[in-house]
N, C-alpha and C positions, 0 to 999 in steps of 0.2 A: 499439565503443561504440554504433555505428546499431543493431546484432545486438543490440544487450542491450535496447535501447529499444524495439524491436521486438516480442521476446519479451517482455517485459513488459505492453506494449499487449494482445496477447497471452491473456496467463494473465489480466491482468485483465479480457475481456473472454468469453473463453471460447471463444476462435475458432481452432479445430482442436488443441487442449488445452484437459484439465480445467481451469474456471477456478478459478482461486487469487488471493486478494487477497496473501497471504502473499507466494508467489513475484514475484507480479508489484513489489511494492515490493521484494523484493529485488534482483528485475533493474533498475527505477528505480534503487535505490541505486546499486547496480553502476555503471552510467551514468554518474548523478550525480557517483559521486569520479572520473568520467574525464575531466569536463568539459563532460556534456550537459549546455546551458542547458533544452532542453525538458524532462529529465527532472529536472532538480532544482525547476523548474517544477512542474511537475505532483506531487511528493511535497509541495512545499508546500501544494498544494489536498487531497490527501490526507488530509496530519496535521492541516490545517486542518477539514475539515471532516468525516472517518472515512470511511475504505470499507467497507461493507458489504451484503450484498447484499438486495435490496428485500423479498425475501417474504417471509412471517409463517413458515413455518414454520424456514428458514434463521437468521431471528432467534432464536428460541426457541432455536436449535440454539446460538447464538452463547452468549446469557446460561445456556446450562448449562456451557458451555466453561469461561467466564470465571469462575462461580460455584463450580465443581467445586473441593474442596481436596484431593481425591483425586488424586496425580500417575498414581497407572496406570490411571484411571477410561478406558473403552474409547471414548470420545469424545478424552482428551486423547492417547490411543494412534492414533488416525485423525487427528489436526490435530493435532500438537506445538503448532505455531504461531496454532493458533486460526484462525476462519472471518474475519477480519476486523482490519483496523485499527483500531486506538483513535484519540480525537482525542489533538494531540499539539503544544498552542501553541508550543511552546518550540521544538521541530521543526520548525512551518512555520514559524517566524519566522526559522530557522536557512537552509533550501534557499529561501525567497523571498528571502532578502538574498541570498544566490547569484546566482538566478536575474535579481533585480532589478539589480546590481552589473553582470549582464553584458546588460544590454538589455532582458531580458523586459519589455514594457509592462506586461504582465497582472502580471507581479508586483511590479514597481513601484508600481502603483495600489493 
């Protein structure tokens, strides 16, 4: 569980792996159903508020992703999973009751 929340901090930040907002909430998730309070934590601030990554041209890259209705289009063949998080109330409202239920202050508040 530390292992997963680890590599997820990880890929989402881009530190010594390619970063991936994709994998790195996978690996949060992973956590999450194991019983990390931090990482179920922290997908709530995710879903809450999107991960994606700050530059302009990464963005552009995202909304062709997400626009494309082409499934072999050679972007959705480099990112199946797309460059980014969506927002996702129902989600954070899901992993901050989690998190808040087991102490999280932060997500409590």
């Amino acid at each position: 569980m530390q292992a997963q929340l680890r590599l997820a901090e990880l890929c989402e930040r881009g530190d010594g792996v390619p970063q991936s907002f994709a994998e790195a909430e996978r690996w949060y998730r992973s956590a999450a159903e194991q019983g990390s309070v931090e990482a179920q934590a922290r997908l709530g601030e995710i879903f809450l508020t999107r991960l994606a990554p700050p530059d302009t041209a990464t963005a552009a890259a995202i909304e062709r992703i997400e626009d494309s209705q082409t499934p072999d289009s050679l972007l959705k063949r480099l990112y199946p999973q797309g460059l980014a998080i969506a927002q996702d109330p129902a989600q954070a409202a899901d992993w901050n009751r989690g998190a808040a239920q087991a102490g999280d202050a932060a997500s409590q508040a």
